[in-house]
BALOBA-1460 file (C-alpha; in Angstrom, 3 decimals):
// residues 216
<rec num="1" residu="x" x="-29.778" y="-39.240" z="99.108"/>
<rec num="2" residu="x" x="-25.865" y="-39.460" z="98.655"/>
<rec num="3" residu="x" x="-23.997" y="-36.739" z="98.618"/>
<rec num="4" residu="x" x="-21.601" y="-36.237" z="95.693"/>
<rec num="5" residu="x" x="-18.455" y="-37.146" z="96.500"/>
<rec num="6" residu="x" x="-16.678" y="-34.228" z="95.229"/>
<rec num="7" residu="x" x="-19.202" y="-32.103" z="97.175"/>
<rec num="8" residu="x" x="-17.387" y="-33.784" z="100.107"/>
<rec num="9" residu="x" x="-14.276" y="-32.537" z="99.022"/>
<rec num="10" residu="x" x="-14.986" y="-29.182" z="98.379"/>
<rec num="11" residu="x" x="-16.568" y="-28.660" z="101.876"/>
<rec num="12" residu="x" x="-13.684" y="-30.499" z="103.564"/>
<rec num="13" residu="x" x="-11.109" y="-27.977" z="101.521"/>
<rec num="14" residu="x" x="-13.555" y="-25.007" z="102.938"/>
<rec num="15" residu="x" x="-12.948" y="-26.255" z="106.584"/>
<rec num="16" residu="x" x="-9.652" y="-26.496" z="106.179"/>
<rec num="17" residu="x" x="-9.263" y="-23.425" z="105.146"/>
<rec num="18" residu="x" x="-10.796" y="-21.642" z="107.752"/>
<rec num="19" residu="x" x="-8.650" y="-23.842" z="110.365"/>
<rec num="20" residu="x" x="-5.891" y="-22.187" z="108.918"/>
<rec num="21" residu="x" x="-6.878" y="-18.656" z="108.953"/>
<rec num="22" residu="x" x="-8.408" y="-18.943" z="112.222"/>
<rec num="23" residu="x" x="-4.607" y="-20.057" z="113.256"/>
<rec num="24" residu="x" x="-3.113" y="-17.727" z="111.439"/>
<rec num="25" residu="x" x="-4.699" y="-14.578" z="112.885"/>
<rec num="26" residu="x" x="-4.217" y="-15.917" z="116.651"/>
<rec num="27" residu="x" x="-1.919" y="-13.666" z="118.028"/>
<rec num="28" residu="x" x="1.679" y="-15.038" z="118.287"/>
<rec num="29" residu="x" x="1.614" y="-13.334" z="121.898"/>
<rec num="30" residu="x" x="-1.464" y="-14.801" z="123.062"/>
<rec num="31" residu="x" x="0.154" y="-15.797" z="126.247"/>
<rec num="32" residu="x" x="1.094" y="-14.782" z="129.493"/>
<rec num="33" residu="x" x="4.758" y="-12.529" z="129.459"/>
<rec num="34" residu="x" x="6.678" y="-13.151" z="132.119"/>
<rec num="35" residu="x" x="7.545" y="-10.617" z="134.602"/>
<rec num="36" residu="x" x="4.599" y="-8.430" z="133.150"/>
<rec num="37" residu="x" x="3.889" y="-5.543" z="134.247"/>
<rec num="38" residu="x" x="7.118" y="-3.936" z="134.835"/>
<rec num="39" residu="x" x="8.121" y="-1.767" z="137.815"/>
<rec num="40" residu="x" x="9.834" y="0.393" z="135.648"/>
<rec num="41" residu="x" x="10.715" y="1.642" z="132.657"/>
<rec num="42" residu="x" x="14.833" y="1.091" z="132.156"/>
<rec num="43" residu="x" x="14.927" y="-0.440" z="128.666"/>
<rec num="44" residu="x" x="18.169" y="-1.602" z="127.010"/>
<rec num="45" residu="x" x="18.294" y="-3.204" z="123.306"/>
<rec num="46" residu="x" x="21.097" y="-5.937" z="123.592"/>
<rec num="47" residu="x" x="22.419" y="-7.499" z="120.078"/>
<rec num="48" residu="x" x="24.362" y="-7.213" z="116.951"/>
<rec num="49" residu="x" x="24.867" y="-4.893" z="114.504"/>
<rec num="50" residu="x" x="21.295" y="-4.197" z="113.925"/>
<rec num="51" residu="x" x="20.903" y="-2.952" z="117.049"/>
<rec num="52" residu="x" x="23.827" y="-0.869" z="116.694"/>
<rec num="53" residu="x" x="22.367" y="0.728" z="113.802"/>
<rec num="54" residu="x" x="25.260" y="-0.143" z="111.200"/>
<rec num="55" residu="x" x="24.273" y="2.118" z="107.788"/>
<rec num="56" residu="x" x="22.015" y="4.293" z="109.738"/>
<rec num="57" residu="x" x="22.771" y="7.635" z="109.637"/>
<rec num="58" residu="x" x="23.041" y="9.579" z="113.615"/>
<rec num="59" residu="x" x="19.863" y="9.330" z="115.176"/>
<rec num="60" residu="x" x="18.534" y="6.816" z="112.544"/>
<rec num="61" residu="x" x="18.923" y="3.551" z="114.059"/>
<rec num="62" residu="x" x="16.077" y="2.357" z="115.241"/>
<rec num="63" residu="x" x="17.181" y="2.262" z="118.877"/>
<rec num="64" residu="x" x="16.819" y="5.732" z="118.819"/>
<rec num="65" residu="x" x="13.615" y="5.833" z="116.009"/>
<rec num="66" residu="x" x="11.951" y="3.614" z="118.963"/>
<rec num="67" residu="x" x="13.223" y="5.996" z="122.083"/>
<rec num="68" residu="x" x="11.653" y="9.111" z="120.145"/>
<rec num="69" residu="x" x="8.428" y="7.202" z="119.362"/>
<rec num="70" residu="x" x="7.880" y="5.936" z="123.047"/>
<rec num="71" residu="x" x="8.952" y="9.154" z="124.844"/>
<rec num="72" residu="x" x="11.607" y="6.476" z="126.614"/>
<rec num="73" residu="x" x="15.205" y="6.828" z="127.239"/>
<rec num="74" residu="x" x="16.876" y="2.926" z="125.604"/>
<rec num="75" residu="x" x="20.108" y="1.800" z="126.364"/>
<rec num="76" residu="x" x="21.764" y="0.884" z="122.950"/>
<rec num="77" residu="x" x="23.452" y="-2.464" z="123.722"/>
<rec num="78" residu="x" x="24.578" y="-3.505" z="120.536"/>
<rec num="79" residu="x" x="27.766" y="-4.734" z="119.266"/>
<rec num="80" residu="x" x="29.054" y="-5.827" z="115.667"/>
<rec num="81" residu="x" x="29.839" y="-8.604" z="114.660"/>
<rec num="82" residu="x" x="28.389" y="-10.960" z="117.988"/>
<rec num="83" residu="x" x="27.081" y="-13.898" z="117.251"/>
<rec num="84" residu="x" x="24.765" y="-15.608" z="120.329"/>
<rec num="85" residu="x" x="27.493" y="-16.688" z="122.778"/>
<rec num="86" residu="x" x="29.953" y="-13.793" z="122.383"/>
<rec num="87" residu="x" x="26.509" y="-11.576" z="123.421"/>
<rec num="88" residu="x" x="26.292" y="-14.178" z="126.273"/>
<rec num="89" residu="x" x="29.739" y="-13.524" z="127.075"/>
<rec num="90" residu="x" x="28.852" y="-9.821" z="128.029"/>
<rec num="91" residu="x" x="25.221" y="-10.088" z="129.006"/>
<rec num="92" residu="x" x="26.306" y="-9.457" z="132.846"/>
<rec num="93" residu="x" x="28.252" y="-6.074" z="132.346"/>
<rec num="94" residu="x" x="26.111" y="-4.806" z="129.478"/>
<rec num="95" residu="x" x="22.538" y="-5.683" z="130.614"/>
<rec num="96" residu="x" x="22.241" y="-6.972" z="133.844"/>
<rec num="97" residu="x" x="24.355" y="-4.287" z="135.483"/>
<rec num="98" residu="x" x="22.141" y="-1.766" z="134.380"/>
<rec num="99" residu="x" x="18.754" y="-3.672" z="136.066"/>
<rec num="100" residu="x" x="16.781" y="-3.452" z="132.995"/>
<rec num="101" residu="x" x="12.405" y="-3.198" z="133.511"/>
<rec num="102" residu="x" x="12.454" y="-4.505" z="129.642"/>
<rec num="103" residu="x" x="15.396" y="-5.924" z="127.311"/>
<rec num="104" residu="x" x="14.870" y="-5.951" z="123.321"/>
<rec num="105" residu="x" x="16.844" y="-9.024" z="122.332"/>
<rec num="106" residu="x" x="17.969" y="-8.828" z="118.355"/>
<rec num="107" residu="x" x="20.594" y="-12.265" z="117.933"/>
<rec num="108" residu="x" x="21.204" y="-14.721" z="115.247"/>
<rec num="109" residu="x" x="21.920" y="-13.193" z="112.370"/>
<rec num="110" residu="x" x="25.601" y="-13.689" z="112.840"/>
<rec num="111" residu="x" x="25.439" y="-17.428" z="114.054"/>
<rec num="112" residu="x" x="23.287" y="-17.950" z="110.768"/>
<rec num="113" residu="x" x="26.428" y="-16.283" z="108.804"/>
<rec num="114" residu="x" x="29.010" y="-18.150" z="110.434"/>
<rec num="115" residu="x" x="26.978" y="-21.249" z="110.084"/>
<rec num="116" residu="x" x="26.654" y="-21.803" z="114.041"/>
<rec num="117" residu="x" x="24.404" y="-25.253" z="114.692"/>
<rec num="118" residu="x" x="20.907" y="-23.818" z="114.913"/>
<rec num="119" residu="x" x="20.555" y="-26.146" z="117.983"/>
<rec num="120" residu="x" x="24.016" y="-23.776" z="119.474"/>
<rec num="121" residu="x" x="22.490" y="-20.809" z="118.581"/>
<rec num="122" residu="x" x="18.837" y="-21.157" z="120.272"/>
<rec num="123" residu="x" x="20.558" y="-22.693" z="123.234"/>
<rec num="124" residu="x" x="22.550" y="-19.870" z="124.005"/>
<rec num="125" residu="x" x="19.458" y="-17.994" z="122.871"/>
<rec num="126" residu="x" x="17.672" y="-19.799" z="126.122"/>
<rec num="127" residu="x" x="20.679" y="-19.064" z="128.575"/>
<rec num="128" residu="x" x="19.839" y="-15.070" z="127.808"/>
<rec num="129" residu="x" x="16.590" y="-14.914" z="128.226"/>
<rec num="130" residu="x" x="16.561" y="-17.043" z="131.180"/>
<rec num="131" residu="x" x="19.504" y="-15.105" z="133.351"/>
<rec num="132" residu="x" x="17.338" y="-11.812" z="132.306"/>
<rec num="133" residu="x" x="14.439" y="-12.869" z="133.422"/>
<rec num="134" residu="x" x="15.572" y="-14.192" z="136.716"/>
<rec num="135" residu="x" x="16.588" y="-10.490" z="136.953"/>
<rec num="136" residu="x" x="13.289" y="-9.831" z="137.110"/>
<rec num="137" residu="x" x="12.943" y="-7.941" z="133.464"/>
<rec num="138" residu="x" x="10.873" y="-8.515" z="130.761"/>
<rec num="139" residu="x" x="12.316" y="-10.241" z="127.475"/>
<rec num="140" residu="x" x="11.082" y="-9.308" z="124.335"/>
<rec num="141" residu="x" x="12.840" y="-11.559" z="121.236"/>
<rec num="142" residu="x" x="12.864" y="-9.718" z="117.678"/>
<rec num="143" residu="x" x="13.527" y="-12.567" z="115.448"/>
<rec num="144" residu="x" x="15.189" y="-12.878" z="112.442"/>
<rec num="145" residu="x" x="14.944" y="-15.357" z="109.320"/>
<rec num="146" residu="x" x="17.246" y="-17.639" z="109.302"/>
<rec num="147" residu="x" x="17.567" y="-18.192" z="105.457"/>
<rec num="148" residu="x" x="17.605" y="-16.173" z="102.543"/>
<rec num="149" residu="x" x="14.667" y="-17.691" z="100.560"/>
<rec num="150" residu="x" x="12.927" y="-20.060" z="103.114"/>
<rec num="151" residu="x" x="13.149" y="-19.544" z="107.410"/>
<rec num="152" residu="x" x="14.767" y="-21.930" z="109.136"/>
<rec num="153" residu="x" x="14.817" y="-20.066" z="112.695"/>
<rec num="154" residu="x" x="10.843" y="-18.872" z="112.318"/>
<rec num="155" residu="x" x="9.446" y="-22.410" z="113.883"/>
<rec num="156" residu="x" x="12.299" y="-21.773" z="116.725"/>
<rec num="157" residu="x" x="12.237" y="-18.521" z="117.633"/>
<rec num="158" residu="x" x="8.206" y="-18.394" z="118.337"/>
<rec num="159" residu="x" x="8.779" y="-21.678" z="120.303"/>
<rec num="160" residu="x" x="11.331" y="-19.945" z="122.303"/>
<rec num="161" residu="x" x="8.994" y="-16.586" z="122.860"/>
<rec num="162" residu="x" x="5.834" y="-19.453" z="124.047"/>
<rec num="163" residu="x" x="8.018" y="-21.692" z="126.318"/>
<rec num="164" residu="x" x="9.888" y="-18.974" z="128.026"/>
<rec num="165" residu="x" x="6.851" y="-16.338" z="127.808"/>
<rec num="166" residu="x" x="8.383" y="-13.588" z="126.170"/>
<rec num="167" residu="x" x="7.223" y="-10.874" z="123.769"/>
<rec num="168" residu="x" x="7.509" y="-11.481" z="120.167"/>
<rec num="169" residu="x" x="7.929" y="-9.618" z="117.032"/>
<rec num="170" residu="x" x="8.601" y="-12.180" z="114.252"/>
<rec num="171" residu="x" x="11.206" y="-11.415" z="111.478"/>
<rec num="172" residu="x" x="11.865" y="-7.498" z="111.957"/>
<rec num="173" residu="x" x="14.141" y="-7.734" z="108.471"/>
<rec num="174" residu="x" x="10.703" y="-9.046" z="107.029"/>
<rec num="175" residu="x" x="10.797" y="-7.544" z="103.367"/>
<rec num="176" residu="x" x="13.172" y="-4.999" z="103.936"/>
<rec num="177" residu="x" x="16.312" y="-7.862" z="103.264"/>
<rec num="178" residu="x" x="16.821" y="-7.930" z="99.556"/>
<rec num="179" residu="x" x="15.282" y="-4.255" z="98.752"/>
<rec num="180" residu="x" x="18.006" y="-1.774" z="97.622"/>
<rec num="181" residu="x" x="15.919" y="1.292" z="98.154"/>
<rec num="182" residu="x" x="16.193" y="0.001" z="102.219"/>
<rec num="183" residu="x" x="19.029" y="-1.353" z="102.699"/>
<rec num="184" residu="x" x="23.077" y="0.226" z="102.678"/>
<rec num="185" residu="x" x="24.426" y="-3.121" z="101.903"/>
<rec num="186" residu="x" x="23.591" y="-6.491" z="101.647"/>
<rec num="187" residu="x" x="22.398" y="-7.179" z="105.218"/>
<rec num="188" residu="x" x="22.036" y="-4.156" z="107.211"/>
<rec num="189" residu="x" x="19.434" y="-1.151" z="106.398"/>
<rec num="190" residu="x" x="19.668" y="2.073" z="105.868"/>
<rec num="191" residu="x" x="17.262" y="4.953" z="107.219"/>
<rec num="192" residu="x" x="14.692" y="3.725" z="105.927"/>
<rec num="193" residu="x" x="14.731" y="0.311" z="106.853"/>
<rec num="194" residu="x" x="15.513" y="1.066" z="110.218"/>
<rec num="195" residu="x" x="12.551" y="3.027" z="110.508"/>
<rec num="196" residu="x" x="10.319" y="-0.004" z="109.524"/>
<rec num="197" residu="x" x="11.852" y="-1.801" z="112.438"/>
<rec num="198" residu="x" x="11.106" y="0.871" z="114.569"/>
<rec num="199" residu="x" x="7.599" y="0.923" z="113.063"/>
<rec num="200" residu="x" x="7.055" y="-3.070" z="113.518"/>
<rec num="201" residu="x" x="8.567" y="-3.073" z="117.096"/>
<rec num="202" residu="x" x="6.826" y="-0.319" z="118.236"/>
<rec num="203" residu="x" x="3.435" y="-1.327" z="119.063"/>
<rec num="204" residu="x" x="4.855" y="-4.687" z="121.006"/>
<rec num="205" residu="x" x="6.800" y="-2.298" z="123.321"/>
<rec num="206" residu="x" x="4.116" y="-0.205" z="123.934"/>
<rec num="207" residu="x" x="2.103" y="-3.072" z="125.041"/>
<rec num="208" residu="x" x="4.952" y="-3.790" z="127.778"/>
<rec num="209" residu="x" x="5.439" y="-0.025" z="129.305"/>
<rec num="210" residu="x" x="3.976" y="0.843" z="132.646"/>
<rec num="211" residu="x" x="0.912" y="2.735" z="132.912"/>
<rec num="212" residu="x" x="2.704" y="5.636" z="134.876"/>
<rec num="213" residu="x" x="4.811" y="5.770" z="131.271"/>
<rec num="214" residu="x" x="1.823" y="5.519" z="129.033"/>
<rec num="215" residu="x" x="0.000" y="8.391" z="131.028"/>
<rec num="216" residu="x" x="2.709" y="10.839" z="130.493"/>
């Protein structure tokens, strides 16, 4: 007996779809991080503005929100306005001086502004990672779009995290960019966006602490 041909077609849409949720729900860390486990537990966030906390109120940035959550002294080694190669610029002095166990990486929102080649940015994106790891530390990349209605850097950045095995949090501005009620201007949030950062960062760091932290 022949099978209907648009029975075919339904069953082949049905496989498909499963392919793609199966995908979809594989971890986007399902690999080995480099350096893991840590010896210790210095952790400094290096970046922008974000990082910073620009329209966070004291204590609000989510630096801090993540230092209170994780019972952890962080280094906040943010500075406005850098875009991926002025960060590189100061990596040495503001990171690797302080031999950092784990470094939070948060670049490419101002290289996306300035309209810095997305090949530029992700190169000097690979320099970073690579002189911290040599260091010894763990990376950890928090990504952000590249784009204001479709991701341009999303495809990049997780190839970056699987090639140089480092932790991952995709998109941390991930519907929090274009919400009023979260942001204090156009592109950096307030309060309350910060602490959705915080939240959505969190459980990735915890994941990359020593034991001797996580028994406290």
């Amino acid at each position: 007996m022949e099978i209907p041909k648009h029975w075919i077609k339904i069953t082949t849409a049905l496989i498909a779809v499963i392919v793609a949720a199966v995908i979809w729900f594989i971890p986007e860390d399902s690999y080995e991080i480099k350096n893991y486990p840590s010896a210790g537990e210095t952790i400094v966030a290096f970046g922008d503005s974000l990082v910073e906390g620009v329209g966070s109120s004291a204590g609000h940035d989510f630096v801090s929100l993540l230092s209170e959550k994780i019972g952890v002294p962080i280094v906040n080694a943010g500075r406005s306005g850098d875009t991926t190669s002025m960060a590189l610029q100061r990596l040495g002095s503001d990171v690797l001086s302080r031999d950092p166990d784990i470094v939070l990486v948060l670049l490419g929102g101002n290289d996306y502004l300035e309209g810095v080649a997305k090949s530029e940015t992700f190169g000097n994106l690979n320099l970073i990672i690579d002189r911290i790891q040599e260091e010894g530390a763990i990376v950890a990349i928090l990504a952000i779009q590249g784009g204001l209605f479709q991701d341009d850097y999303r495809g990049s950045f997780t190839r970056l995290a699987e090639e140089k095995g480092a932790a991952y949090v995709p998109n941390v501005l991930r519907g929090i960019i274009g919400r009023a009620d979260l942001l204090s201007d156009s592109v950096h949030p307030n309060d309350k966006g910060y602490k959705i950062m915080a939240d959505r960062i969190e459980p990735v760091l915890q994941d990359l602490l020593p034991i001797k932290v996580l028994q406290r």
